[in-house]
C-alpha positions in Angstrom: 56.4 98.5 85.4 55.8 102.1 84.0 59.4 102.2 83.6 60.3 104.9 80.8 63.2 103.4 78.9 64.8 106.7 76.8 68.1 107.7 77.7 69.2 104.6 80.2 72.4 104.2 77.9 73.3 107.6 79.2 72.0 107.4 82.7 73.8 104.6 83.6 76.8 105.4 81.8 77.0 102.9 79.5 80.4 101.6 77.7 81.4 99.2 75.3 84.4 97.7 74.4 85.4 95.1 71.8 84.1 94.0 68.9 82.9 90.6 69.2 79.6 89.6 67.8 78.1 88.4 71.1 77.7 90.4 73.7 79.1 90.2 77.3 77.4 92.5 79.9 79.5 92.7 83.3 76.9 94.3 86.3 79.0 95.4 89.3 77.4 94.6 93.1 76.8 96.7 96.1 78.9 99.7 96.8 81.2 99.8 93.6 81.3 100.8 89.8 81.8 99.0 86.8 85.5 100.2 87.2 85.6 97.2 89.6 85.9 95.1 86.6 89.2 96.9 85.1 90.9 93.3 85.2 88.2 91.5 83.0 87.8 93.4 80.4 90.8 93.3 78.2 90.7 89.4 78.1 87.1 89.4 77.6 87.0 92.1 74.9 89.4 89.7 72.4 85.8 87.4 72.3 83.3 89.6 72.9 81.7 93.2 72.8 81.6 94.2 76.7 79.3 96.0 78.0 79.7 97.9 81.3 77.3 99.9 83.1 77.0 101.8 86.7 73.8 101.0 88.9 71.7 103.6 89.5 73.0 104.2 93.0 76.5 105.1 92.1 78.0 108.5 91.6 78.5 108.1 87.8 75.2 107.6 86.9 72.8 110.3 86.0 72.3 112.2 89.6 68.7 112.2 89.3 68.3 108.8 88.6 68.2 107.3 92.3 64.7 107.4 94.1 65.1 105.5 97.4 61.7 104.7 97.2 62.0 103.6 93.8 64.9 101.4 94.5 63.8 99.7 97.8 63.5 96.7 95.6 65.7 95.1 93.1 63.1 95.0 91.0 63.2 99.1 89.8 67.2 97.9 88.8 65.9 94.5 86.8 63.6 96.9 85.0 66.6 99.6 83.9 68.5 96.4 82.7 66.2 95.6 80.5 65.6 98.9 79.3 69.2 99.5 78.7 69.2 96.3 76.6 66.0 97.4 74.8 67.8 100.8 73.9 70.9 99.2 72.8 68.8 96.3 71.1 70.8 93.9 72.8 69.2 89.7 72.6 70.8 86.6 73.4 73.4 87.9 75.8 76.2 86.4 78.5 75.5 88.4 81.7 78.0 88.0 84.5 75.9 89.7 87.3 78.7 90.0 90.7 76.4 90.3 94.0 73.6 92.1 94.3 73.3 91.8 89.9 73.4 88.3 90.3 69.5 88.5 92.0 68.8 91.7 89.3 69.9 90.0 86.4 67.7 86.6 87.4 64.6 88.8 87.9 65.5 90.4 84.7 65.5 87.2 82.9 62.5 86.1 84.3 60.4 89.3 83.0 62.4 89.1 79.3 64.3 85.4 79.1 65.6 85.8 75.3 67.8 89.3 76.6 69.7 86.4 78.0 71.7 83.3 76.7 73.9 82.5 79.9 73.5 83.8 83.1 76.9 83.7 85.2 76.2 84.5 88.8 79.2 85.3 90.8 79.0 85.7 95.0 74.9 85.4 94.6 72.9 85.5 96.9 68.7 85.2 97.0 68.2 86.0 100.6 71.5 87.0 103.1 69.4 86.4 106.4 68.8 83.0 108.3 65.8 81.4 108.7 65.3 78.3 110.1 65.9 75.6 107.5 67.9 78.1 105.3 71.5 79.4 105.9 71.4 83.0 104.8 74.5 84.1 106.4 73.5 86.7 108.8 71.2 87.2 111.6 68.6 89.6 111.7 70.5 91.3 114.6 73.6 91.3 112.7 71.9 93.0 109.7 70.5 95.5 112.0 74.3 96.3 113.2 75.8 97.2 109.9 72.8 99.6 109.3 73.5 101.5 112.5 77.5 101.2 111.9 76.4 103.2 108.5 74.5 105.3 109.8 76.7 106.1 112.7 80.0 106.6 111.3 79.9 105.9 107.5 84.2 106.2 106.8 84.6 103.5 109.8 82.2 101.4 108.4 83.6 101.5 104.8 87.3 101.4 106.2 86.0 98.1 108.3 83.4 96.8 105.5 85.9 97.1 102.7 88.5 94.8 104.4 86.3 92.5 105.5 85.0 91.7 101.8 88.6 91.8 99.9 89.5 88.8 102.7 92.7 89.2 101.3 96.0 91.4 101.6 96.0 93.4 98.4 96.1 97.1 98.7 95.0 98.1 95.4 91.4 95.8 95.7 91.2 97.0 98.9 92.0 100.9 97.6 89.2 100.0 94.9 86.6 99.0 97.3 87.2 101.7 99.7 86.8 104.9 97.3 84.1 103.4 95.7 81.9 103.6 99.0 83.3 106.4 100.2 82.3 108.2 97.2 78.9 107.8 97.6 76.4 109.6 100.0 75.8 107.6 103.3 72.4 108.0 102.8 72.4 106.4 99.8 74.8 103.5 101.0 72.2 102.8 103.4 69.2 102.7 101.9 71.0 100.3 99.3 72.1 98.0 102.0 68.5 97.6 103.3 67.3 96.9 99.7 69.8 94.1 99.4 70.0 92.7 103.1 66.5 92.4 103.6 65.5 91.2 100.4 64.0 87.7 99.6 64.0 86.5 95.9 64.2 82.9 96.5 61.0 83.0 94.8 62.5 83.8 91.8 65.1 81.1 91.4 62.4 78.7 89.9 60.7 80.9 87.3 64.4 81.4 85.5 64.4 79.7 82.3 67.5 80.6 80.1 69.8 78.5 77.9 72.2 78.4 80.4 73.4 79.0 83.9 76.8 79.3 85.6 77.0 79.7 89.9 80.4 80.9 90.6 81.3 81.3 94.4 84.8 81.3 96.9 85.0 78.5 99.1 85.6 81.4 101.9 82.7 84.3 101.5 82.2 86.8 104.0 78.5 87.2 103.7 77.5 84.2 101.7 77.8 80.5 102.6 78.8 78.1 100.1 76.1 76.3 100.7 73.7 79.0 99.5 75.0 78.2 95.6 73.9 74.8 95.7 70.5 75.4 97.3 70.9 78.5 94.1 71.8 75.3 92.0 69.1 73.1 93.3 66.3 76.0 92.8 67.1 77.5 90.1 64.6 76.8 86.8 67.3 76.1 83.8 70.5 73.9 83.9 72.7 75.0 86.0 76.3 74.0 87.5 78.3 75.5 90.6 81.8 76.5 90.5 83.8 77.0 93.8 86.7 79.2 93.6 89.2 78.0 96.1 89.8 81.4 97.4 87.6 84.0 100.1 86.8 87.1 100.0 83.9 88.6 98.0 86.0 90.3 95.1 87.7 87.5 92.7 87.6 90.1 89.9 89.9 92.1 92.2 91.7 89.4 93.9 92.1 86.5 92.0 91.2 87.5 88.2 93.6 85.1 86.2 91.2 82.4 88.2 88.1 83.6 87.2 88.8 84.2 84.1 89.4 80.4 83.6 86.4 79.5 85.2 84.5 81.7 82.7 86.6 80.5 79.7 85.8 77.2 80.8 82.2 78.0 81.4 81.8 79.7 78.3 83.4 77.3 76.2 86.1 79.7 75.0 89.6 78.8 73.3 92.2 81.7 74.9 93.9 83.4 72.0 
């Protein structure tokens, strides 16, 4: 791993908030912050202690954290999860890992499986390209376009990408997902998209053995099929059950948060105040 776990709290710019005795983690995806959760976490912080954190890629984590090379797999991001729970000497925790954390936060419970007590993976995905026999989503030529698009003209690629995700007519998601990216270097926006485009963790899905496992997906995804959950739910190595939000887009936090929050009230077994 040689990983070197001292000051990850700071690095990623860690936060907490509540009090609750367990704690909730909440791992943004590709191309935002943890501010993408701004909904969430003043329901979730009644029941729990929340914690929020920025992936090494973003502009509020520690500048010198990101090493493309180090980060052309999600496995360098798995490893500063567990670090980060190390340092804060987290066990035994609800993680709630939204795209691309959906695949860290499974490779992170397969290196360290008591971190974790229920895994909630929302708009996962192990592998986005087809193969024969698998429905990934996206071609290999397809893939290929939105790198170019990046690298070509990185504002009309995030004013078109961001759209396209959201699914849905609401300005202020749409506002959220659109500064996000375009506060980050296009560089760095790329060579994050190859990580997670080309990636292939289906592998992991077996070795996964936590308590408990939740697969939350809209019946509409962009990028992901809704098939891909149940061949997640089929794969995976621990119980596991599917929920299907009937909804699209990639962003239910943003869009359609009253919703999720009942499915993860339900899924977590909670009684609302």
């Amino acid at each position: 791993m040689g990983t070197v776990c001292g000051g990850i709290v700071d690095a990623l710019n860690a936060n907490f908030y509540g009090n609750g005795t367990q704690t909730l983690i909440l791992a943004h995806g590709f191309g935002t912050s943890q501010t993408v959760w701004y909904y969430l976490i003043p329901f979730l912080a009644s029941y729990f202690k929340v914690l929020v954190f920025d992936l090494a890629f973003t502009p509020n984590a520690s500048s010198s954290l990101y090493n493309p090379k180090k980060y052309s797999s999600l496995d360098a991001y798995a490893q500063d999860l567990v670090c980060l729970l190390d340092e804060l000497n987290l066990k035994k925790t609800i993680y709630v890992g939204h795209s691309m954390s959906a695949m860290i936060g499974s490779l992170a419970a397969t290196k360290r499986p008591q971190l974790f007590q229920h895994l909630v993976l929302l708009g996962a995905s192990p592998r986005y390209l087809k193969e024969e026999g698998y429905e990934g989503g996206f071609t290999e030529s397809e893939v290929c376009k939105i790198f170019g698009s990046i690298q070509q003209n990185f504002s009309g690629w995030a004013h078109s990408f961001a759209p396209n995700a959201i699914s849905a007519k609401d300005p202020s998601a749409l506002a959220e997902v659109e500064d996000s990216l375009l506060r980050m270097k296009p560089e760095v926006v790329l060579s994050v998209a190859k990580t997670v485009f080309l990636s292939d963790l289906r592998w992991v899905l077996p070795l996964v053995r936590v308590p408990h496992c939740t697969i939350i997906q809209t019946r509409k995804h962009p990028f992901v099929p809704v098939n891909v959950s149940f061949y997640m739910n089929r794969q995976i190595g621990t119980p596991s059950k599917v929920k299907i939000l009937e909804i699209q887009g990639h962003f239910p936090q943003l869009t359609a948060y009253r919703l999720l929050l009942q499915v993860l009230k339900n899924s977590l077994s909670l009684k609302w105040h």
